[in-house]
C-alpha positions as CSV (number, residue, x, y, z in Angstrom):
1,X,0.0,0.0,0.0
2,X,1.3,3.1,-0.8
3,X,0.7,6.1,0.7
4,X,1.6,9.7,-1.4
5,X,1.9,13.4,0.2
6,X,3.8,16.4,-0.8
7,X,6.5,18.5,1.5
8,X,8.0,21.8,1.1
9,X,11.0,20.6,-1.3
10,X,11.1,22.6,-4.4
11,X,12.0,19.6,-6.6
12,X,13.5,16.2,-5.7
13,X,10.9,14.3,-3.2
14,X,8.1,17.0,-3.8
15,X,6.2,14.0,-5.0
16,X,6.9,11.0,-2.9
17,X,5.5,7.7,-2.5
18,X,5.7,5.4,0.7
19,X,5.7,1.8,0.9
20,X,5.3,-0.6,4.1
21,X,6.7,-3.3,2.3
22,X,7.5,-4.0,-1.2
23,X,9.8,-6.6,-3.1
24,X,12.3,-3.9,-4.2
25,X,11.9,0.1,-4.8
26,X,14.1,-0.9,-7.8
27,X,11.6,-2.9,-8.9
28,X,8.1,-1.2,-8.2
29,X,9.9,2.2,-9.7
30,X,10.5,0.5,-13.1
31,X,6.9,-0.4,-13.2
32,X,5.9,2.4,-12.2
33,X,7.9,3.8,-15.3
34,X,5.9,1.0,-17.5
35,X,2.7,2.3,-16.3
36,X,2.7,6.1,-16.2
37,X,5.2,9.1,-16.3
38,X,5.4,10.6,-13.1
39,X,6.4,13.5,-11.9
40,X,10.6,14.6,-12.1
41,X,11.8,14.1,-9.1
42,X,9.4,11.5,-7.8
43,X,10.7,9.7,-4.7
44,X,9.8,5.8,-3.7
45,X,10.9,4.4,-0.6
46,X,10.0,1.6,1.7
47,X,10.3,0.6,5.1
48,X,11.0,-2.8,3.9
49,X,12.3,-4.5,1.1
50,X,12.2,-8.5,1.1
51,X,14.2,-8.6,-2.6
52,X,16.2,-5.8,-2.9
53,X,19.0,-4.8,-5.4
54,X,22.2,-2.9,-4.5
55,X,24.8,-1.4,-6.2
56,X,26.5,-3.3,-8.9
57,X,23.7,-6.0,-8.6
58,X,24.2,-7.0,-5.3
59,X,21.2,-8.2,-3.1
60,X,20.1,-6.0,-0.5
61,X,19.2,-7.1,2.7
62,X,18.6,-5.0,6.3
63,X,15.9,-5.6,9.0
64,X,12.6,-4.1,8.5
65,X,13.0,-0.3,9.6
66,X,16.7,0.0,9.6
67,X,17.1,1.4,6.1
């Protein structure tokens, strides 16, 4: 579930969308991209990733909360 609000940032994270849990923000970004065209600057982020993709593609793992 996402849940989307505004904050007082000119540009980057004016729009911003907040996930509980999702597979990877990687992920749900690039379908997101599939889908629509949002808004420059658009921000996704999640308290909890359970398949998520670092750098280099490296899996990305951290307790729920902690990143």
């Amino acid at each position: 579930m996402a849940l989307e609000d505004s904050n007082n940032s000119l540009f980057i994270g004016n729009q911003h969308t907040r996930l509980k849990r999702v597979n990877s923000t990687n992920k749900y970004a690039l379908d997101v991209l599939a889908k629509s065209k949002p808004m420059e600057g658009t921000v996704i982020s999640a308290s909890f990733q359970y398949d998520g993709r670092g750098q280099i593609g490296r899996y990305w793992e951290s307790n729920d909360g902690e990143n």
